[in-house]
C-alpha positions in Angstrom: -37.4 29.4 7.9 -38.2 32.9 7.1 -37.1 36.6 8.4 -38.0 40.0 8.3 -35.9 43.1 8.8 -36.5 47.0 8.7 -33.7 49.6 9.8 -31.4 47.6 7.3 -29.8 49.2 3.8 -27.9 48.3 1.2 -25.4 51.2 1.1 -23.3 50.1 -2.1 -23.1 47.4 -4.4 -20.1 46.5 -6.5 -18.7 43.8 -9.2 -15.3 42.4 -10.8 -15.7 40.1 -13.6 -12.2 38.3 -14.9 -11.0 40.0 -18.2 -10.7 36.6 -20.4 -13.7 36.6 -22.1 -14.4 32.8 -23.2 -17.2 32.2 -25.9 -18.8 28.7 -26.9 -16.1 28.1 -29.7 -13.7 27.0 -26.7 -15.8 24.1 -26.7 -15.6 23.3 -30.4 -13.4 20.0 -29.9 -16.1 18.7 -27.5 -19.2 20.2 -29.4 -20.0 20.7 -33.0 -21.3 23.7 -34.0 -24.8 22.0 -34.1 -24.6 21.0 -30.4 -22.6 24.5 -29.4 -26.4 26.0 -31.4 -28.5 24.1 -29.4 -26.8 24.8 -26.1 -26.5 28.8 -26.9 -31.1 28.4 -27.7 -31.3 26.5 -24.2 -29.5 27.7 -22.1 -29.0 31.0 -23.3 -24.8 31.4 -22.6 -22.7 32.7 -25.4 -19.9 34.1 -23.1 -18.3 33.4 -19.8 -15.3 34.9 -18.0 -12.7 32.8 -16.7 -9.9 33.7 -14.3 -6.4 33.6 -15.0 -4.3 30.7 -12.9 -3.1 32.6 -10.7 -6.0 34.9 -10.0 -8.4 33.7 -7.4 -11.7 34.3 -6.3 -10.9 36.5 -3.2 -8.7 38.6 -5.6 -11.5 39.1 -7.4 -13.7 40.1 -4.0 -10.9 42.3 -3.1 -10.8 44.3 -6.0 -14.9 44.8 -5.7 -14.8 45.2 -1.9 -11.6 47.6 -2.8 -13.9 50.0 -4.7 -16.6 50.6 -2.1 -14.0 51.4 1.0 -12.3 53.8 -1.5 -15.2 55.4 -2.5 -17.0 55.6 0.9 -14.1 55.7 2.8 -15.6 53.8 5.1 -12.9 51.4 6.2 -12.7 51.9 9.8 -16.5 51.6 9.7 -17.0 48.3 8.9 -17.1 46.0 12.1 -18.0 42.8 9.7 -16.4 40.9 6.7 -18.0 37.8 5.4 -16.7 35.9 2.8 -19.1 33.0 0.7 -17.6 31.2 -2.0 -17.2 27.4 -2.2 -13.5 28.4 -4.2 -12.0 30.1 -1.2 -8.2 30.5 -1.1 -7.3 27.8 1.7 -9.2 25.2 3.6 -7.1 26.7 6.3 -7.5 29.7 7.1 -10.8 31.3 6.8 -9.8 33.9 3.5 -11.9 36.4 5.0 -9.3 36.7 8.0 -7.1 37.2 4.9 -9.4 39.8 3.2 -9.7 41.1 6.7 -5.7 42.2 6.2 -5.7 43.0 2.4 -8.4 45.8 3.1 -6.9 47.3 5.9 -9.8 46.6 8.2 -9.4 46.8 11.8 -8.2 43.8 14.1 -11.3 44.3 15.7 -13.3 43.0 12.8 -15.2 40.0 12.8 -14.5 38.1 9.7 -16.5 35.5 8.4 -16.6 32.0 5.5 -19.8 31.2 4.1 -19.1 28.0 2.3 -22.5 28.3 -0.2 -23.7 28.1 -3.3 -26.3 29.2 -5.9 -28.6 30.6 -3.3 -25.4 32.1 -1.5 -26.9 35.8 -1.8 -30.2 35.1 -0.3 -28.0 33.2 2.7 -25.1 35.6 3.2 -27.3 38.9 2.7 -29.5 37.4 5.9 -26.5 36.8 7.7 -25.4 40.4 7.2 -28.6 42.0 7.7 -28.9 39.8 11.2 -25.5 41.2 12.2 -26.3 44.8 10.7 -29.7 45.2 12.5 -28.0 44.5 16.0 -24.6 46.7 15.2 -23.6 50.0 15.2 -21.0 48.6 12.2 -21.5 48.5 8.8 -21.0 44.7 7.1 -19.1 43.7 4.3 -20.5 40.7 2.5 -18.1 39.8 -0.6 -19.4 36.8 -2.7 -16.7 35.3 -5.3 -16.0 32.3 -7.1 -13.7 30.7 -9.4 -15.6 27.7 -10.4 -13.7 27.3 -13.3 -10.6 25.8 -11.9 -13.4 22.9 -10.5 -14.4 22.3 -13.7 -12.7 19.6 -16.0 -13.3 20.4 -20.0 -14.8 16.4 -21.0 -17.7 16.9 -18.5 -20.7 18.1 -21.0 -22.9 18.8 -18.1 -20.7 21.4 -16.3 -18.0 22.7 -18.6 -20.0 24.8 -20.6 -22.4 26.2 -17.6 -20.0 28.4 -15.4 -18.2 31.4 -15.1 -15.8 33.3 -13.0 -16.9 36.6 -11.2 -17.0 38.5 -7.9 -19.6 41.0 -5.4 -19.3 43.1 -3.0 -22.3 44.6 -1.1 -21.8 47.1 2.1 -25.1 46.8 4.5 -25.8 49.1 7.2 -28.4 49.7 10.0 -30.4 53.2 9.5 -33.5 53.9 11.7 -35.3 55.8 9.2 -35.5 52.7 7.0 -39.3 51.3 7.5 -39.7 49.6 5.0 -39.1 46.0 5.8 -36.9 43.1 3.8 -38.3 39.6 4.0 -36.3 36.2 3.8 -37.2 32.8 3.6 -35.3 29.2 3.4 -35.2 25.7 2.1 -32.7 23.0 2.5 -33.0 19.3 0.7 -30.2 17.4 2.1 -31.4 14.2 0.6 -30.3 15.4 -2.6 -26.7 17.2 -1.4 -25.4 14.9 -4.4 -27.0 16.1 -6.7 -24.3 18.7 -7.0 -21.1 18.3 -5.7 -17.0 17.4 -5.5 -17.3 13.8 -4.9 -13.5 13.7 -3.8 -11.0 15.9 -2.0 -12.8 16.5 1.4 -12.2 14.4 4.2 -15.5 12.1 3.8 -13.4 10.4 0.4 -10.0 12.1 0.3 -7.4 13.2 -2.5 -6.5 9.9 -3.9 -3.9 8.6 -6.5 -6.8 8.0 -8.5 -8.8 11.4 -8.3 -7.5 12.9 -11.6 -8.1 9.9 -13.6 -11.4 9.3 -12.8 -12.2 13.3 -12.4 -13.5 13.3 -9.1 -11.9 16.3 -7.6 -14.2 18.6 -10.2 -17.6 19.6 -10.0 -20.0 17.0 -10.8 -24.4 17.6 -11.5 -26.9 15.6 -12.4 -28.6 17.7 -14.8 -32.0 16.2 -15.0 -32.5 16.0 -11.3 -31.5 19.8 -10.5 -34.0 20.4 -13.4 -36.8 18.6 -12.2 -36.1 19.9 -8.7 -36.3 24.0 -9.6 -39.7 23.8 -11.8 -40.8 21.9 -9.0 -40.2 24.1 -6.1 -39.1 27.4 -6.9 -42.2 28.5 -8.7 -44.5 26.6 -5.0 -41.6 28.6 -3.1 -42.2 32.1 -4.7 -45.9 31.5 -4.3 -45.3 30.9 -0.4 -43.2 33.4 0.2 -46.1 36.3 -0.9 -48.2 34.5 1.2 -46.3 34.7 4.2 -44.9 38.0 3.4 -47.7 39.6 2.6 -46.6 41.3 -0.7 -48.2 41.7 -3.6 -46.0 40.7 -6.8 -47.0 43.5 -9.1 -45.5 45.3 -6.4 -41.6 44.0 -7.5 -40.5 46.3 -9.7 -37.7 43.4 -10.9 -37.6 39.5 -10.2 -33.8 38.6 -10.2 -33.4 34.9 -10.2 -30.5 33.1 -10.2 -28.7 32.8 -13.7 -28.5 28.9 -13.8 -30.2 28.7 -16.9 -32.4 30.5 -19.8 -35.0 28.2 -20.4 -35.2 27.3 -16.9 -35.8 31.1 -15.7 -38.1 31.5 -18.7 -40.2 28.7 -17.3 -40.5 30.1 -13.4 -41.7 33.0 -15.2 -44.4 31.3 -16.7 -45.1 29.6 -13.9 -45.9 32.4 -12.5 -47.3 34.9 -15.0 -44.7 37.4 -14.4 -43.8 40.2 -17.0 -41.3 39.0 -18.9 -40.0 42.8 -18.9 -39.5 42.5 -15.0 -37.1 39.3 -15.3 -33.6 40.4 -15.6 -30.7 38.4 -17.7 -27.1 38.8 -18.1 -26.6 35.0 -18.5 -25.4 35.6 -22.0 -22.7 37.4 -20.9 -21.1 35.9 -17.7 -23.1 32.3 -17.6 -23.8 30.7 -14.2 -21.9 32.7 -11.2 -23.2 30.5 -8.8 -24.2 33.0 -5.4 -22.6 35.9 -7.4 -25.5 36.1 -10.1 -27.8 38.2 -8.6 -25.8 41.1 -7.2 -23.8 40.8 -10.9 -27.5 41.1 -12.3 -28.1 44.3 -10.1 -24.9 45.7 -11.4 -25.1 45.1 -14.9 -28.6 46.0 -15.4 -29.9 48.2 -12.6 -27.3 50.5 -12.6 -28.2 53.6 -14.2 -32.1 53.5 -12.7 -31.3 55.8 -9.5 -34.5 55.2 -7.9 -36.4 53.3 -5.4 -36.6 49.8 -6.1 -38.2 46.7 -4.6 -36.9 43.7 -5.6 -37.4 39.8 -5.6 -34.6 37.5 -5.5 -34.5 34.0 -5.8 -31.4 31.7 -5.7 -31.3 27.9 -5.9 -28.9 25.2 -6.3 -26.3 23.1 -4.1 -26.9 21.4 -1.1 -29.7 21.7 -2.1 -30.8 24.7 -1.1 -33.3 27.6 -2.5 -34.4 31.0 -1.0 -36.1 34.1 -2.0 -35.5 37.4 -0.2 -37.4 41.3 -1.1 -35.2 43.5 -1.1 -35.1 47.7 -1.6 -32.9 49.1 -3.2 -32.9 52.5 -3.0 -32.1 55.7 -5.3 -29.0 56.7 -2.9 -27.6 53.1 -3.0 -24.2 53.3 -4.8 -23.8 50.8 -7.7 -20.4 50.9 -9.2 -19.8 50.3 -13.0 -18.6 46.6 -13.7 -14.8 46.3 -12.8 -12.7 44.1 -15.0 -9.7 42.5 -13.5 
């Protein structure tokens, strides 16, 4: 699938990370410091944040979310919330409807869960630029996750990976935008296991057994997600300047998703981009799932305060990959990193 919009901006972009810094020593009793050496080199994750127990991930959004309304004070403007995380509050209700309240946002407000993953940003921002383009509204989109209270410490091919962190980006309609944004979209279903919760849903429910065996935390299969990006994110990038018509010394940045150093390093290669175009903050806050890119536009595009075209590409669960281009203009707001 792909899409193309004009007449759609990204009015503000914002970010809450967890304050609990956790570095590759909490591993120690799972990992000697050779192994903890070779994981830093490959996948290029020294720190992570991790939320406190009581903190979730739509506290996290709220906070984000929190600073653009005060800021803009554009509460009563915003017709549309959506909410994507795969560690909302509830199964029942939708948290948005409880973001909706939090925020002070109109009853009138349509409020919406996205449960998706590592290409969650490509997904949700075409959602919101589909709404935008046909609304007088401005939309919401808040992406958060708490992945660490799905993780389970003994699991060597998760543990170390993920981190806790939030996103909140406002998108509105404006005619004088003419400059267009492209979108397009794979799913794999055959593979949906290769990443997953095997238990706790209602296709193999919470069982006496669950803990013990550890199926109620995230499970991967390593080498297949490997094999599976350096196979068809580099083809997909290719396809989608074809179809899009873009020329890629055009991007000013490629933002991929922050699964993994080595793994973004060899896309790159792939397609002999300049290394000084491919941004990285995995170091810092490891894999955010759909939160990565908009953390990486935070963190590291921040102080530019001009025109921008970017590429993003996310890619992971489901599975599913997307790229979208993107502008990102010298009046768009981009807060400094909240810690919460």
């Amino acid at each position: 699938m792909t899409q193309e919009f004009d007449t759609v901006i990204i009015e503000a972009i914002s970010a809450c990370v967890p304050k609990n810094k956790v570095d590759n020593l909490y591993f120690d009793d799972i990992l000697d410091s050779k192994e903890i050496r070779k994981f830093e080199k490959t996948t290029g994750i020294i720190n992570r944040r991790y939320a406190d127990k009581d903190i979730t991930a739509s506290d996290l959004g709220y906070k984000a979310a929190k600073k653009i309304l005060e800021d803009k004070k554009c509460s009563e403007s915003v017709t549309t919330l959506i909410f994507l995380s795969q560690t909302p509050d509830y199964k029942i209700p939708f948290t948005s409807n409880i973001l909706q309240d939090r925020l002070g946002l109109s009853e009138t407000t349509l409020c919406l869960d996205i449960n998706a993953g590592c290409a969650g940003f490509v997904q949700g921002l075409s959602v919101a630029y589909s709404i935008a383009s046909n609304s007088r509204g401005k939309v919401l989109l808040v992406i958060a996750e708490t992945l660490s209270k799905i993780l389970t410490k003994e699991d060597r091919s998760t543990s170390m990976l993920f981190g806790d962190a939030a996103t909140a980006i406002l998108i509105s309609k404006d005619t004088k935008q003419k400059e267009k944004s492209f979108f397009s979209f794979h799913s794999d279903g055959k593979n949906s296991d290769a990443i997953q919760i095997p238990e706790g849903g209602y296709r193999y429910p919470f069982n006496e057994n669950s803990i013990d065996n550890k199926s109620i935390y995230l499970k991967m299969d390593g080498s297949k997600v490997f094999d599976f990006t350096l196979r068809e994110i580099p083809k997909s990038i290719e396809c989608f300047f074809e179809s899009s018509k873009l020329n890629k010394e055009k991007i000013d940045y490629f933002l991929f998703h922050q699964s993994n150093k080595f793994i973004i390093k060899q896309i790159a290669s792939k397609l002999s981009l300049d290394k000084d175009k491919v941004l990285l903050n995995i170091d810092r806050f490891g894999n955010t799932s759909g939160v990565s890119i908009p953390l990486l536009i935070v963190t590291e595009l921040k102080n530019l305060n001009k025109d921008l075209r970017l590429l993003c590409t996310g890619y992971g669960s489901g599975l599913n990959w997307g790229n979208t281009s993107i502008l990102i203009n010298a009046k768009t707001k981009i807060y400094t990193l909240i810690e919460y």
